[in-house]
C-alpha positions in Angstrom: 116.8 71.7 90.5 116.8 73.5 93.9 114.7 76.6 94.9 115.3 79.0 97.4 113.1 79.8 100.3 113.2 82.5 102.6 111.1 82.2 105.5 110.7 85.5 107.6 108.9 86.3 110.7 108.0 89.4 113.2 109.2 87.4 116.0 112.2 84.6 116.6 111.4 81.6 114.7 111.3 78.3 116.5 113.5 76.0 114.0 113.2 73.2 115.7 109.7 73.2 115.8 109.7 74.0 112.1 112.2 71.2 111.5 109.8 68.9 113.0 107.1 70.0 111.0 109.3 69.7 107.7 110.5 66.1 108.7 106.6 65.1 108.4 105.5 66.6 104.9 109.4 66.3 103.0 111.0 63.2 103.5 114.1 64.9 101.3 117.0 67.0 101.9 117.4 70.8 102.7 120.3 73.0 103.7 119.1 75.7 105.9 120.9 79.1 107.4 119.7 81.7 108.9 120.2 85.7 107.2 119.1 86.9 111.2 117.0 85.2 114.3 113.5 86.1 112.6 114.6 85.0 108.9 115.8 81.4 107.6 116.7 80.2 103.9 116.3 77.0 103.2 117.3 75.4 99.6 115.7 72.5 98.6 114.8 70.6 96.0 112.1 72.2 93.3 109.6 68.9 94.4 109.2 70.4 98.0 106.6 73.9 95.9 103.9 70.8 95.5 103.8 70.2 99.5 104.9 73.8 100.4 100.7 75.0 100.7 100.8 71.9 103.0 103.6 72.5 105.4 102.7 76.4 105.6 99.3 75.6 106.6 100.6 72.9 109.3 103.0 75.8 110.2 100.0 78.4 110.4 97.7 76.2 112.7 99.9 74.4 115.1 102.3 78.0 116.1 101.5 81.5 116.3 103.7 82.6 113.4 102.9 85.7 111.4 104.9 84.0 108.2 106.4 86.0 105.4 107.3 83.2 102.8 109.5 84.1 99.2 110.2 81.4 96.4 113.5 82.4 94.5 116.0 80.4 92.6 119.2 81.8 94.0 119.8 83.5 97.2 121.3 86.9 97.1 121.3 90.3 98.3 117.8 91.0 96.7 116.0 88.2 98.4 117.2 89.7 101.6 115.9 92.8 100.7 112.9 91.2 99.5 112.0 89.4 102.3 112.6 91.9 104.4 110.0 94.5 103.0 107.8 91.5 102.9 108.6 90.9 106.5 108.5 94.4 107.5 105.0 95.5 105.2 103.5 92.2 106.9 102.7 90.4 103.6 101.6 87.1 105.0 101.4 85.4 101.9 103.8 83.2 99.7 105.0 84.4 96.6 107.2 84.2 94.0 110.7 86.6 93.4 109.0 87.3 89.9 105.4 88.5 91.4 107.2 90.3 94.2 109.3 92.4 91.5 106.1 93.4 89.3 104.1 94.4 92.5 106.8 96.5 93.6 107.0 98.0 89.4 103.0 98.4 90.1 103.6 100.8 93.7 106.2 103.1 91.4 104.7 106.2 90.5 106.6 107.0 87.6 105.5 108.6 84.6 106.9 105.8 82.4 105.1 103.2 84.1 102.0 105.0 83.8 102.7 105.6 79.6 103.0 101.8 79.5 100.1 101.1 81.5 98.0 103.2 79.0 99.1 102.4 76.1 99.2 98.3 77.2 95.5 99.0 77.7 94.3 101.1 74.7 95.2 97.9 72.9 92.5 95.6 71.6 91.3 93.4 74.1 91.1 90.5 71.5 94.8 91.2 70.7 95.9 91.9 74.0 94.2 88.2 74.7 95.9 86.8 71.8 99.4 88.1 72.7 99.4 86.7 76.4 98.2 82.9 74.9 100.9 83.2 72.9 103.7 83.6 75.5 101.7 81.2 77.8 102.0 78.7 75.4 105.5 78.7 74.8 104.7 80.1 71.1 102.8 77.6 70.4 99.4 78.6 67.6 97.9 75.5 67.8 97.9 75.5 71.7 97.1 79.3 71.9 94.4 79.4 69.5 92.7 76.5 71.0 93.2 77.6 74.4 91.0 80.6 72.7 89.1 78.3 71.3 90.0 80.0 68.0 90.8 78.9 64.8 94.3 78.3 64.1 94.3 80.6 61.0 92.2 83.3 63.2 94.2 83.6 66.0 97.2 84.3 63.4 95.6 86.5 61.7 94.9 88.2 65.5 98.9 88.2 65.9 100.1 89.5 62.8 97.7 92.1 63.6 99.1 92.8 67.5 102.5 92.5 66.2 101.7 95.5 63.2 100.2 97.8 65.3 102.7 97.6 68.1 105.6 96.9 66.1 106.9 93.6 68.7 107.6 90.5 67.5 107.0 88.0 70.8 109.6 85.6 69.1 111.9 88.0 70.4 112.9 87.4 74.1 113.5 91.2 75.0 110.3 92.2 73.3 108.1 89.6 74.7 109.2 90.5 78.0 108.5 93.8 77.9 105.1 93.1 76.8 104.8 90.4 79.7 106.0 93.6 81.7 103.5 96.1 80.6 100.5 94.0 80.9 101.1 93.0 84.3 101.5 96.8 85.2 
């Protein structure tokens, strides 16, 4: 499975030097393009994220690059746009489409996203944490509740009791991604 990886900078970046650099740490294949002289995408293969902290560090100490870095899984229009804010705000980090998407939701000063954040946070704690072991282990009770270190009967007690009082059932795509959503907000 390939990823998509847009690589941005405040000043012209010097591919070949880069290319060099990538030889070393990824003996695969990439495509590469570039969206304008301070901005290349590269698609590669999913295997290149485990030695991606590796190459952006080599990248960081042998050139003078203030580098924006976003991980996607298609490119498009929005990555440009992304990457561009990134680029533009100087966010020198890597991150992910998905993390840049919330943290934009989270700089929105709309009165919805402020209902959800307070009523995502009048919740239980205990249920709250119940809720998000749920969706991080795939549904899984026996994983969640021992991740908890709960008792399996316990920790569905905790969910019947998160899915009463909010009325969501996290089987359900839609609504478990809404409450993904709001407790990220």
């Amino acid at each position: 499975m390939n990823k998509v990886i847009y690589f941005a900078s405040d000043t012209p970046l010097p591919w070949q030097e880069i290319e060099g650099i990538l030889s070393q740490v990824y003996p695969g294949t990439w495509l590469r393009h570039w969206l304008d002289k301070k901005t290349i995408v590269l698609t590669i293969d999913a295997s290149f994220l485990n030695v991606l902290p590796s190459f952006l560090s080599v990248i960081h100490e042998s050139m003078t690059l203030n580098l924006s870095t976003l991980i996607t899984f298609k490119e498009d229009a929005l990555g440009a746009w992304a990457i561009a804010w990134l680029r533009d705000h100087r966010v020198l980090t890597m991150t992910t489409m998905g993390d840049f998407l919330f943290q934009q939701l989270r700089l929105t000063q709309s009165p919805f996203v402020s209902f959800v954040q307070t009523w995502i946070h009048e919740l239980d704690r205990d249920l709250r944490l119940t809720a998000r072991a749920y969706l991080h282990h795939n549904l899984k009770v026996t994983h969640a509740a021992n991740a908890l270190f709960l008792h399996r009967n316990t920790f569905q007690y905790r969910l019947q009791k998160f899915m009463s009082m909010t009325g969501m059932d996290l089987k359900d795509f839609d609504q478990a991604f809404f409450f993904k959503l709001a407790d990220q907000l």
